[in-house]
C-alpha angles and dihedrals in degrees: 000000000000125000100259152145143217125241119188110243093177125010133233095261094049100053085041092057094038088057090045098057094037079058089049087052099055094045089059092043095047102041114161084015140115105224117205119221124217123190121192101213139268112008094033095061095081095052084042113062080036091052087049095056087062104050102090085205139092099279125194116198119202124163137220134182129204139171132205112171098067105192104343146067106256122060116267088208083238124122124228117189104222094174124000129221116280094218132048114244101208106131088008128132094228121202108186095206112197130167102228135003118216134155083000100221102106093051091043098055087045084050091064099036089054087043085060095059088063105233112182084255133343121204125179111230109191123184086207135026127193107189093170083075107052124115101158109056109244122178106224110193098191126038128184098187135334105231123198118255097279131122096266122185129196149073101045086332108114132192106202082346096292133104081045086122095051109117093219139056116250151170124251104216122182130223106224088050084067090049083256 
């Protein structure tokens, strides 16, 4: 790995309001509802179980995995289902929850796979957003933050799977990139 450090991009106590207030949101959008929610494994997991605390609604979890990149670095733009959904989404209110959109082919092609099992509605919540780097058109109902196009941790974003724990969101900057 490479020598490194970690600056804050957005503190504890930011991410923590701004989930609070995206729960807030959906509350008031799915009134009288059960909303589904639907991780996308594993960085989602931590926004998630934070995002669920907030919705003041009955609230089903379920998890998913998916890969796109196969053996290489850059993303095919396949999908590859890693680990299905436990419960079917026909009728359901679906809320994909991810913890950051990027490129935005992988969501949008899970997008379009979810739509075909026919839920009642499916919406995409994201904690970041980094439009600089899309390239597929993906509608993203709720948004914690756009970030600028920089490695951020935290938060359920790993770098080498580790800083996943961290409870902010920060940027990986690397040493050699500040002439350290």
């Amino acid at each position: 790995m490479l020598k490194h450090h970690v600056k804050v991009l957005l503190t504890e106590q930011e991410v923590d309001k701004r989930i609070q207030e995206i729960g807030e949101q959906i509350t008031k959008d799915f009134a009288g509802k059960t909303v589904h929610l639907v991780c996308v494994l594993k960085g989602g997991s931590f926004f998630m179980c934070e995002l669920a605390k907030h919705i003041d609604l009955p609230v089903s979890l379920d998890f998913m995995s998916v890969s796109s990149y196969g053996g290489d670095t850059k993303s095919s733009g396949v999908v590859k289902i890693v680990k299905d959904l436990d419960e079917p989404l026909q009728g359901k209110d679906v809320i994909v929850v991810e913890d950051i959109v990027d490129s935005g082919r992988t969501l949008s092609y899970l997008m379009e796979m979810l739509k075909d099992r026919r839920p009642a509605s499916l919406t995409l919540c994201t904690l970041l957003d980094k439009p600089d780097r899309r390239v597929t058109d993906v509608e993203v109902k709720y948004t914690g933050f756009k970030v600028p196009d920089v490695f951020v941790v935290g938060y359920g974003l790993d770098y080498d799977q580790i800083y996943r724990n961290l409870p902010y969101i920060g940027e990986v900057v690397f040493d050699e990139e500040e002439g350290k």
